[in-house]
C-alpha positions as CSV (number, residue, x, y, z in Angstrom):
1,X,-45.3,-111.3,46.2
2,X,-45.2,-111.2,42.4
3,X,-42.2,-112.6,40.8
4,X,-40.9,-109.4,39.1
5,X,-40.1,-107.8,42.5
6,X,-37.7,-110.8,43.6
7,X,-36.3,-110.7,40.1
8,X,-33.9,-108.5,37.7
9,X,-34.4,-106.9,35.3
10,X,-37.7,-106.1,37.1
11,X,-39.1,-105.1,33.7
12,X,-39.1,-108.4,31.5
13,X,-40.3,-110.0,34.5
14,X,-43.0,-108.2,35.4
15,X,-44.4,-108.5,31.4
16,X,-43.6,-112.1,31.6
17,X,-45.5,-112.5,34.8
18,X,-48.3,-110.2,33.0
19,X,-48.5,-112.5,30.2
20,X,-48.7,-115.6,32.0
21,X,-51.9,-114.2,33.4
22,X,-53.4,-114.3,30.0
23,X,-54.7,-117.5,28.1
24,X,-53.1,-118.2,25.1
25,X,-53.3,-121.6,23.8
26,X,-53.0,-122.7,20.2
27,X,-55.3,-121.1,17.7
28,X,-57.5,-119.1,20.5
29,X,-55.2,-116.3,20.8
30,X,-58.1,-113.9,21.2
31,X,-57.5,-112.9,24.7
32,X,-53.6,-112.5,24.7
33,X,-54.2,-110.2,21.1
34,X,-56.5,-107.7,23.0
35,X,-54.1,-107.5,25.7
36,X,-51.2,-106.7,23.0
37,X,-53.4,-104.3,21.5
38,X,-54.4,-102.4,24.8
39,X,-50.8,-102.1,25.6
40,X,-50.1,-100.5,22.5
41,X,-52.2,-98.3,22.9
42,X,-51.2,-97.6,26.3
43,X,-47.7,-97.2,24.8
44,X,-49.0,-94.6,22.0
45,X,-47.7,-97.2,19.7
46,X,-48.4,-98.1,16.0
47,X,-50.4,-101.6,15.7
48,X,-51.6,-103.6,12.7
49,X,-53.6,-107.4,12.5
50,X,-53.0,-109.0,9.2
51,X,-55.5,-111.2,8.1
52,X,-54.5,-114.3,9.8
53,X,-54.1,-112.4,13.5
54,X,-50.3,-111.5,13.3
55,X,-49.7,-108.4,15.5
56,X,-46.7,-105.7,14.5
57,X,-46.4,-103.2,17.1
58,X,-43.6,-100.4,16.1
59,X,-41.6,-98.1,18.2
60,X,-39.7,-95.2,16.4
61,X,-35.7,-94.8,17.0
62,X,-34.5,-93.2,19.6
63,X,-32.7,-90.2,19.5
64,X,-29.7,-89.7,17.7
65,X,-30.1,-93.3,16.3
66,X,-32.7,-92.2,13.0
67,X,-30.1,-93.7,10.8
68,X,-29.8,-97.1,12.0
69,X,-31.1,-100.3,9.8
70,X,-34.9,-101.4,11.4
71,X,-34.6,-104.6,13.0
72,X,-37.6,-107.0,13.3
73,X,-37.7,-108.4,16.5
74,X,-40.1,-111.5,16.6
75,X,-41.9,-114.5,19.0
76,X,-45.1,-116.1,18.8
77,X,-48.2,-116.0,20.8
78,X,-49.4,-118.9,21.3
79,X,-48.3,-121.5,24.6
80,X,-48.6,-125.4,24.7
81,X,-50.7,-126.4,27.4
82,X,-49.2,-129.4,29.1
83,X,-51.1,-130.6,32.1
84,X,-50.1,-133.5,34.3
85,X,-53.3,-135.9,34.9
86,X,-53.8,-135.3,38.3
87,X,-54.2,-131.4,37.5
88,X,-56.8,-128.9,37.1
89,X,-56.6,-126.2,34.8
90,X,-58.3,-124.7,32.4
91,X,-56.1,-123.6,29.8
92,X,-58.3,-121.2,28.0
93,X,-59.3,-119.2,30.8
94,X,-57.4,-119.9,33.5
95,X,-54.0,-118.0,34.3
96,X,-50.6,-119.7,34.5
97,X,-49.0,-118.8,38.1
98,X,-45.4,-118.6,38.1
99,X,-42.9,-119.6,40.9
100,X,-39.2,-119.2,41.6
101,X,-37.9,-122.2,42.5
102,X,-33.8,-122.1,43.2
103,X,-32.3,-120.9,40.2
104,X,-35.6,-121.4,38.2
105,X,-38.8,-120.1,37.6
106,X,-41.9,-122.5,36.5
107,X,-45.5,-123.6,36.9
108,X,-47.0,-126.3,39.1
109,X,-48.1,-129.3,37.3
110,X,-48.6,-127.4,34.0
111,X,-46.5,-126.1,31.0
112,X,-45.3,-122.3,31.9
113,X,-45.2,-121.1,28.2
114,X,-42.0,-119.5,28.4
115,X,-41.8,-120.9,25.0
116,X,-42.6,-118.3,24.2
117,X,-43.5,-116.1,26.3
118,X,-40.1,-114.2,27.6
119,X,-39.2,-113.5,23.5
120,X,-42.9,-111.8,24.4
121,X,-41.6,-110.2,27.1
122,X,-38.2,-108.8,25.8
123,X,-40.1,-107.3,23.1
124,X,-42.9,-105.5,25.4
125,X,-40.1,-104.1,28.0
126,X,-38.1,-102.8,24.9
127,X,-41.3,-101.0,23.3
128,X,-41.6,-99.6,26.8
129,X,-39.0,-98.5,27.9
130,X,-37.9,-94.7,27.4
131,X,-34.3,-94.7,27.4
132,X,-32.8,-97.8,25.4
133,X,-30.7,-97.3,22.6
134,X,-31.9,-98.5,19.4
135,X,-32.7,-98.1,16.1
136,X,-36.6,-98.2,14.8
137,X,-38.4,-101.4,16.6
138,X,-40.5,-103.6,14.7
139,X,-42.1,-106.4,17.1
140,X,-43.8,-108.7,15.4
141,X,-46.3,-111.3,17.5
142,X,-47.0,-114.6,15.4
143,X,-49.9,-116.8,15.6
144,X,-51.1,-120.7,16.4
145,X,-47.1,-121.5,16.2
146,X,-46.7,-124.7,17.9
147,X,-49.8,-126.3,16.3
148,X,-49.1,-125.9,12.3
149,X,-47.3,-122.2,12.3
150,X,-50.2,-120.7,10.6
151,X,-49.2,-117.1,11.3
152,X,-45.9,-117.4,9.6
153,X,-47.6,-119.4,6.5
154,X,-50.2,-116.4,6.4
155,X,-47.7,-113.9,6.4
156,X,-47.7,-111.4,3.6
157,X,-44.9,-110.2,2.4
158,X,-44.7,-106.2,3.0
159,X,-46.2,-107.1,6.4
160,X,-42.7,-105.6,8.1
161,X,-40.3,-103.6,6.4
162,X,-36.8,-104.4,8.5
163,X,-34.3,-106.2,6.7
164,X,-32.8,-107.8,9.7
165,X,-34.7,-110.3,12.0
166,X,-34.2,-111.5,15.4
167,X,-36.2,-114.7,16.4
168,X,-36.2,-115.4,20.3
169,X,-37.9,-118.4,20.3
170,X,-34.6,-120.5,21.0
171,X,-33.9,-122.3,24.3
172,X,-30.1,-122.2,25.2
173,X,-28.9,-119.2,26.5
174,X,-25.3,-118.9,25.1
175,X,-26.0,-120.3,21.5
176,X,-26.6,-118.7,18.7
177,X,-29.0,-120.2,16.1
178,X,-28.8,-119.9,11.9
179,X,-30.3,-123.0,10.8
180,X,-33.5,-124.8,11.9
181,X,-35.1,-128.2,10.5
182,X,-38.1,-128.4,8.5
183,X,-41.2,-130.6,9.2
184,X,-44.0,-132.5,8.1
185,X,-47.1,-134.3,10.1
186,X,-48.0,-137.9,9.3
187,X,-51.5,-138.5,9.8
188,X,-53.2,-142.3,9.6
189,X,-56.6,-143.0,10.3
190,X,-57.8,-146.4,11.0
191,X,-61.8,-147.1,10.6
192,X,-63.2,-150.1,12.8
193,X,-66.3,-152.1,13.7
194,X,-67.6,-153.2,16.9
195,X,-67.3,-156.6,18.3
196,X,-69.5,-158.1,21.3
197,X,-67.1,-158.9,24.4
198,X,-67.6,-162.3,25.3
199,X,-69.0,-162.8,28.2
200,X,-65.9,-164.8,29.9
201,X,-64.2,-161.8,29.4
202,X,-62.8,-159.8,32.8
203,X,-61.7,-155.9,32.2
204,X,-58.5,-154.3,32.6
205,X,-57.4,-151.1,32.4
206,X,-53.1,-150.0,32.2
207,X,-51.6,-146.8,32.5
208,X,-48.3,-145.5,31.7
209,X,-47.3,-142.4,33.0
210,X,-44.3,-140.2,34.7
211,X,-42.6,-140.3,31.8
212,X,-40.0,-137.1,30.9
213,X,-41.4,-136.3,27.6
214,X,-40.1,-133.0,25.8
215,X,-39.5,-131.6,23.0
216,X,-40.3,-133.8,19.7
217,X,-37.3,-131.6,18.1
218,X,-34.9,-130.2,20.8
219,X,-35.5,-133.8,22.9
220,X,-35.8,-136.4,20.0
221,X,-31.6,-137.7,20.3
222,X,-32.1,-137.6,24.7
223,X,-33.7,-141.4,23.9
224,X,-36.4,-140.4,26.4
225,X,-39.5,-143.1,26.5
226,X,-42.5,-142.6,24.5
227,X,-46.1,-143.8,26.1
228,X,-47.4,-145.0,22.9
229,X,-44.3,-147.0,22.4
230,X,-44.6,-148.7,25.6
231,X,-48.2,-149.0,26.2
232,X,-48.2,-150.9,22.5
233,X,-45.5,-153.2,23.4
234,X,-47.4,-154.0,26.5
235,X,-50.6,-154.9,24.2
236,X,-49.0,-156.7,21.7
237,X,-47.6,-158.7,23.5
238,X,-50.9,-159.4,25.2
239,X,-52.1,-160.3,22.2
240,X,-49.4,-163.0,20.9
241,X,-50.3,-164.7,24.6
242,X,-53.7,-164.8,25.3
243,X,-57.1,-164.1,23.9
244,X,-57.6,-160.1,24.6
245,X,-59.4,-157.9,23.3
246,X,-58.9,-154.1,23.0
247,X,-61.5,-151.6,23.7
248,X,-59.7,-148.2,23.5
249,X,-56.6,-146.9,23.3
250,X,-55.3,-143.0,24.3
251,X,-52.0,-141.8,24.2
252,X,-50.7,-138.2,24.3
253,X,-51.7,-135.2,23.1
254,X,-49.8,-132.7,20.9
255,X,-47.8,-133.7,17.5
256,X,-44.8,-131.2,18.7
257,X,-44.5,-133.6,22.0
258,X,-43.0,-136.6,22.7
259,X,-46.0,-138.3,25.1
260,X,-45.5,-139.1,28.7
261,X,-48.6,-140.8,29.1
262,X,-51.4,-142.9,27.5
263,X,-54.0,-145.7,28.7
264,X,-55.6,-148.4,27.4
265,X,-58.6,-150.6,28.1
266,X,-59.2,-154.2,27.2
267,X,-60.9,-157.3,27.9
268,X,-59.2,-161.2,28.7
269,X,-60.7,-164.1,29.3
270,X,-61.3,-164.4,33.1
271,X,-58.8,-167.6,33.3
272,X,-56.4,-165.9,31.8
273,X,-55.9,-163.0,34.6
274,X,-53.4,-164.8,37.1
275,X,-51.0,-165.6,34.1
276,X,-51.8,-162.2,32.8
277,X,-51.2,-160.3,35.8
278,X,-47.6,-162.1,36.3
279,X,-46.6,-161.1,33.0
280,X,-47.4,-157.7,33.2
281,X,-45.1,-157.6,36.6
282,X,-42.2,-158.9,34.8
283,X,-42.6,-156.4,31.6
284,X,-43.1,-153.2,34.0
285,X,-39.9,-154.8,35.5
286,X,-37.6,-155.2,32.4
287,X,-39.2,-151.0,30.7
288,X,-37.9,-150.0,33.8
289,X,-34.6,-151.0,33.6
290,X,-34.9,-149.7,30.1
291,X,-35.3,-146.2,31.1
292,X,-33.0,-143.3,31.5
293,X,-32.5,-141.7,34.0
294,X,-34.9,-138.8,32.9
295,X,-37.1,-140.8,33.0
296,X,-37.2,-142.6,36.6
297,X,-40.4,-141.1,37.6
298,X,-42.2,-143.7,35.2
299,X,-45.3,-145.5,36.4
300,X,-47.3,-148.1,34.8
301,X,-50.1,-149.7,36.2
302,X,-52.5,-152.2,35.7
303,X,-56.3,-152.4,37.2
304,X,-59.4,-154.3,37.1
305,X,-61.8,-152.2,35.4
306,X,-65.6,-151.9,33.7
307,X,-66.5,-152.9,30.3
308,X,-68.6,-152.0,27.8
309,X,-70.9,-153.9,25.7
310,X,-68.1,-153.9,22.5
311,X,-64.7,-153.8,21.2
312,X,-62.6,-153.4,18.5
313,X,-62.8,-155.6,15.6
314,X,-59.9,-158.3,15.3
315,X,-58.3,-157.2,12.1
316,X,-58.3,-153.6,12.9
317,X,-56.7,-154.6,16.5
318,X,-54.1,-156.4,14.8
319,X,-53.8,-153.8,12.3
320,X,-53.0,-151.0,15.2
321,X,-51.0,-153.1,17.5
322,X,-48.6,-154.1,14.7
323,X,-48.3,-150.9,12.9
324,X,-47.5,-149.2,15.9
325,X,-44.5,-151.2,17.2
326,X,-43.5,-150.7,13.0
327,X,-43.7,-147.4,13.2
328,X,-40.3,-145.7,13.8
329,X,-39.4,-143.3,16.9
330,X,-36.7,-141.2,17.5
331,X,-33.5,-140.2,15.5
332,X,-33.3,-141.4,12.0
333,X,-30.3,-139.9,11.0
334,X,-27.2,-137.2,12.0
335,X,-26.2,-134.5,10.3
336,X,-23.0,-135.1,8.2
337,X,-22.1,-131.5,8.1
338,X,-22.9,-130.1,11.7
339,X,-21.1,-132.2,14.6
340,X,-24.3,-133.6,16.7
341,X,-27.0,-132.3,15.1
342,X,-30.0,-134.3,14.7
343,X,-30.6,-134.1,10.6
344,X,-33.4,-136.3,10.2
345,X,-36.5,-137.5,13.0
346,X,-39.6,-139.2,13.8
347,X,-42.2,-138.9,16.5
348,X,-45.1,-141.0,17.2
349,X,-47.0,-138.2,18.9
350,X,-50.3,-139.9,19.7
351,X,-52.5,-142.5,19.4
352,X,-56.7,-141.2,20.1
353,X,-60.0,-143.8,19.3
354,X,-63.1,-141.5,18.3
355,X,-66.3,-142.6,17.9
356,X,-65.3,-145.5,15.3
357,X,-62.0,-143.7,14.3
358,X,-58.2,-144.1,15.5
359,X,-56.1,-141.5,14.8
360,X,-53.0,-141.8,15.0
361,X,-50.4,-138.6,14.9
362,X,-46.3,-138.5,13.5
363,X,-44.0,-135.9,13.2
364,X,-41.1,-135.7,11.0
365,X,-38.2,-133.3,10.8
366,X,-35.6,-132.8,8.9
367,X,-32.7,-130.1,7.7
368,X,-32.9,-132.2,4.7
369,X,-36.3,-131.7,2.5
370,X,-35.3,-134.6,0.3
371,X,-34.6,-136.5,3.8
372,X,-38.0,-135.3,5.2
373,X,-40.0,-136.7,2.5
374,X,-38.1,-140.0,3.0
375,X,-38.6,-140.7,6.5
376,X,-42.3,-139.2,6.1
377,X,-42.9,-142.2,3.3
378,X,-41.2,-144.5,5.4
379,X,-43.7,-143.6,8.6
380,X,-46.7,-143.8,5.6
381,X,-45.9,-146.7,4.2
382,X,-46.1,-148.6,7.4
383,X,-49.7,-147.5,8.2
384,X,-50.5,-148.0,4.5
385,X,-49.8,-151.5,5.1
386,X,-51.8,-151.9,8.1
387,X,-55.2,-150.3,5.9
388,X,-55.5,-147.1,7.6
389,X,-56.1,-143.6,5.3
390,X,-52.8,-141.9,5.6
391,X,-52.3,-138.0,4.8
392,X,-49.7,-135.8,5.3
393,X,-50.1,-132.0,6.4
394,X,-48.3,-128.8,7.8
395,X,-45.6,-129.4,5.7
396,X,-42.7,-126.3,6.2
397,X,-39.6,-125.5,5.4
398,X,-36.3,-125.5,7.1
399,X,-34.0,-122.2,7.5
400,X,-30.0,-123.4,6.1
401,X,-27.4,-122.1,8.0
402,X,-25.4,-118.5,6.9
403,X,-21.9,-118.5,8.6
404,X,-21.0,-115.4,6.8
405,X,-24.6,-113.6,7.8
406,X,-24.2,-110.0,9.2
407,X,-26.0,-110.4,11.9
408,X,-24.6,-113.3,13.0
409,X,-21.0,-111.6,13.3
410,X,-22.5,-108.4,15.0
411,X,-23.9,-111.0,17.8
412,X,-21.2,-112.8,18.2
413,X,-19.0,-109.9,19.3
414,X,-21.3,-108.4,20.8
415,X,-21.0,-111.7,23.4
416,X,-18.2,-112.0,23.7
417,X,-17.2,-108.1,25.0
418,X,-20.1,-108.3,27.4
419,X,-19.2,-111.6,28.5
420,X,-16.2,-112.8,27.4
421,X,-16.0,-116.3,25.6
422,X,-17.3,-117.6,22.5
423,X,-21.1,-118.4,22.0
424,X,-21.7,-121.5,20.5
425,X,-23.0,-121.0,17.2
426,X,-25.3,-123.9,15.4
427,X,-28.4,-125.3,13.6
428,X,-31.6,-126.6,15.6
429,X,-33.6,-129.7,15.3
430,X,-36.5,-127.9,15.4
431,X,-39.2,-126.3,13.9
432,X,-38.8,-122.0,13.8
433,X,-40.8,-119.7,12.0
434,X,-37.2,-118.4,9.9
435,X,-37.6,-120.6,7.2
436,X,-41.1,-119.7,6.6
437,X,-40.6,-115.8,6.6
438,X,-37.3,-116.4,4.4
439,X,-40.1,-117.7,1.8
440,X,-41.7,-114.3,2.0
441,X,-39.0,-112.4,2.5
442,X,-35.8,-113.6,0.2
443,X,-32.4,-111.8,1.7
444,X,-34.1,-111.5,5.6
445,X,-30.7,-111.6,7.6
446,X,-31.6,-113.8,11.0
447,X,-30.3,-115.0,13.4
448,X,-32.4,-116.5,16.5
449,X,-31.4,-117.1,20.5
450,X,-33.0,-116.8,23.9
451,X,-32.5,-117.8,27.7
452,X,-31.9,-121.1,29.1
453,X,-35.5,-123.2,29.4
454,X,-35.7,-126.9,30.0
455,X,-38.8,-129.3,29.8
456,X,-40.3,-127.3,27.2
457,X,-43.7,-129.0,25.5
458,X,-44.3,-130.7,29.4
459,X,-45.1,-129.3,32.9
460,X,-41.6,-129.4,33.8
461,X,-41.1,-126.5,31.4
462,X,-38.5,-124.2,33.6
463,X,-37.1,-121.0,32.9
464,X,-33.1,-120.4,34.1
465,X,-33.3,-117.2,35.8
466,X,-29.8,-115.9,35.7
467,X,-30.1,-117.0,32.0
468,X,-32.4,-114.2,31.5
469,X,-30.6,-111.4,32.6
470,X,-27.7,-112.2,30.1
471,X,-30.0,-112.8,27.1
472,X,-31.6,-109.4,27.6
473,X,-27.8,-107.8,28.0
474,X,-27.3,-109.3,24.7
475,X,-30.7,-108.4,22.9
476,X,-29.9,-104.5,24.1
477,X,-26.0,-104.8,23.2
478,X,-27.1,-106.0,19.4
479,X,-29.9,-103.4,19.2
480,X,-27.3,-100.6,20.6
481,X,-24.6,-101.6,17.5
482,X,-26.8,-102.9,14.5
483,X,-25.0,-100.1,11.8
């Protein structure tokens, strides 16, 4: 039985469970923009592309509400697609499957792409339903958002006309968001030759995995455990002990992320392997006393395993192994205006060997632009040091925080009559697409918030159910009042 019949309100439901159904991973949006399109369509609704693939479907006002303001209502398209290791899927043409699971709905072993999918979802049961109050609609679909945001840097100003923009692309139902960070990726790239193995060298092969992961944003202050971090720490210790050598290295996967699992191979003298093996006990021992309790699940494991003919040169295997316990991880800095907000991050998102390359992948973020360029230099100048090529990229802005925005007061009364208490209202330590359109769009009145979802950026992504039936109470309630 499909979700949407066991659910309320049967309508956003039964769009979200539609657009699970549809790939849509980062920058192959293809298949999800035809669907958009047909459903326009089907809607006898006004749809227009801009040149980067951005989608604005518009519904008129319904009756007797001609005079209200337009309101922009806006999500993205795009899904990360999280797998555990020991899963199947193919992303780009296989369908997500949701399943309600107590007071949650998510995936099996994959990300569900509720971020963002049920913003997508609100707007598509608005646009079709007959009998909603509102003013005129403008639902606007952004692309290849969790990979760079290069629908909201493409966007063209004149692309929308409302003045007034709701993003539902936030993750905690009962908080109202007016501020987001801004962010910057950190990109080194280490060139190596091959060396012969010698021969009185045994393969090994260790594994870290289980690990919570998250959010590189919303997660960075939770002090969850980072793959690359450990897996490094393993390795370099290795190295100060005995005579190893490293043959590849792999270690998550997206720069938004904070990895959950990475891998490494690499050769030690065959004599060596006893004292080797009881060292590695006593270091999975003492991470796992480390960990949080988020992060329980952790495995790491260590196995005999083939070789090839080569590895990596020393100096560039010294070069790696120090430069990534350097480099920083995790909270740099709190905000001194906004009680617990994260101002200022780092991520080290993941570590990949190609052909003679290793690339390695940061992520800064900060509500601070002079504070994002600083911890950005910082994370550079370490793998500067180390002789790797170092470039930054995807730099964007961050969205500062309006107390006294219009919006903002029409939403917060609007919760509290239909539920009665005070939202929380506050800045993110994320990445949204505001800051970007406020570029464009100088005077854009926002204000962003969504149902509960956990996990997000892993496959323990979940959507809170009954979180979902209040944010859509609140979207109509706003759209019923906006002036």
């Amino acid at each position: 039985m499909a979700i949407s019949e066991k659910l309320k309100p049967e309508l956003i439901w039964k769009y979200f469970e539609a657009i699970c159904r549809v790939p849509r991973p980062s920058k192959k949006e293809g298949k999800i923009t035809e669907w958009l399109t047909r459903f326009a369509a089907e809607q006898g609704l006004d749809i227009k592309r801009d040149a980067a693939g951005n989608l604005l479907i518009t519904k008129p006002a319904a009756r007797g509400f001609e005079n209200r303001q337009t309101v922009v209502l806006q999500s993205h398209m795009d899904m990360v697609c999280e797998k555990n290791s020991d899963v199947t899927h193919d992303f780009e043409n296989d369908p997500i499957i949701p399943v309600i699971d107590g007071e949650w709905v998510r995936a099996t072993g994959t990300t569900l792409g509720a971020d963002d999918g049920i913003g997508m979802a609100a707007q598509l049961a608005i646009l079709a339903s007959g009998d909603l109050q509102h003013g005129k609609i403008e639902c606007l679909f952004t692309v290849d958002e969790e990979t760079g945001l290069t629908g909201a840097f493409a966007l063209e100003p004149g692309f929308f006309e409302g003045k007034t923009l709701i993003n539902l692309d936030s993750e905690d139902e009962g908080e109202l968001f007016i501020g987001c960070a801004g962010g910057v990726d950190t990109l080194a790239t280490m060139e190596y030759d091959k060396e012969e193995i010698p021969s009185s060298h045994t393969g090994f092969m260790v594994k870290v995995g289980g690990l919570a992961g998250g959010h590189s944003g919303d997660d960075i202050h939770r002090g969850r455990g980072n793959s690359n971090k450990i897996l490094n720490r393993f390795l370099w210790n290795l190295n100060n002990r005995f005579d190893m050598k490293l043959v590849s290295f792999n270690g998550g996967n997206l720069r938004n992320a904070i990895p959950r699992e990475a891998e490494a191979l690499f050769s030690i003298h065959r004599d060596d392997a006893g004292d080797m093996k009881e060292y590695f006990g006593s270091f999975r021992q003492t991470v796992m006393t480390e960990m949080t309790e988020a992060d329980r699940g952790l495995s790491i494991s260590l196995r005999e395993a083939e070789l090839p003919g080569a590895a990596v040169d020393e100096d560039t295997q010294l070069d790696l192994l120090y430069s990534l316990y350097a480099c920083p991880h995790g909270v740099i800095a709190w905000s001194p205006r906004i009680e617990g907000l994260v101002e200022t991050s780092t991520s080290l998102a993941s570590v990949k060997f190609k052909d003679n390359s290793i690339i390695i992948t940061t992520s800064q973020r900060s509500s601070s632009d002079s504070a994002k360029a600083d911890v950005a230099a910082m994370v550079e100048s370490v793998f500067r040091l180390a002789n790797a090529n170092v470039k930054r990229t995807g730099s964007y802005p961050g969205w500062s925080p309006n107390r006294d925005s219009k919006i903002l007061n029409l939403t917060e009364s609007a919760y509290k009559r239909l539920f009665g208490n005070e939202p929380v209202v506050r800045a993110i330590h994320a990445g949204l697409e505001c800051g970007l359109f406020l570029e464009k769009y100088p005077g854009l009145d926002m204000i962003s918030f969504g149902p509960t979802i956990k996990g997000a950026h892993s496959p323990d992504e979940r959507l809170h159910i009954g979180s979902v039936t209040r944010f859509w109470d609140l979207l109509l309630e706003v759209l019923r009042t906006i002036p």
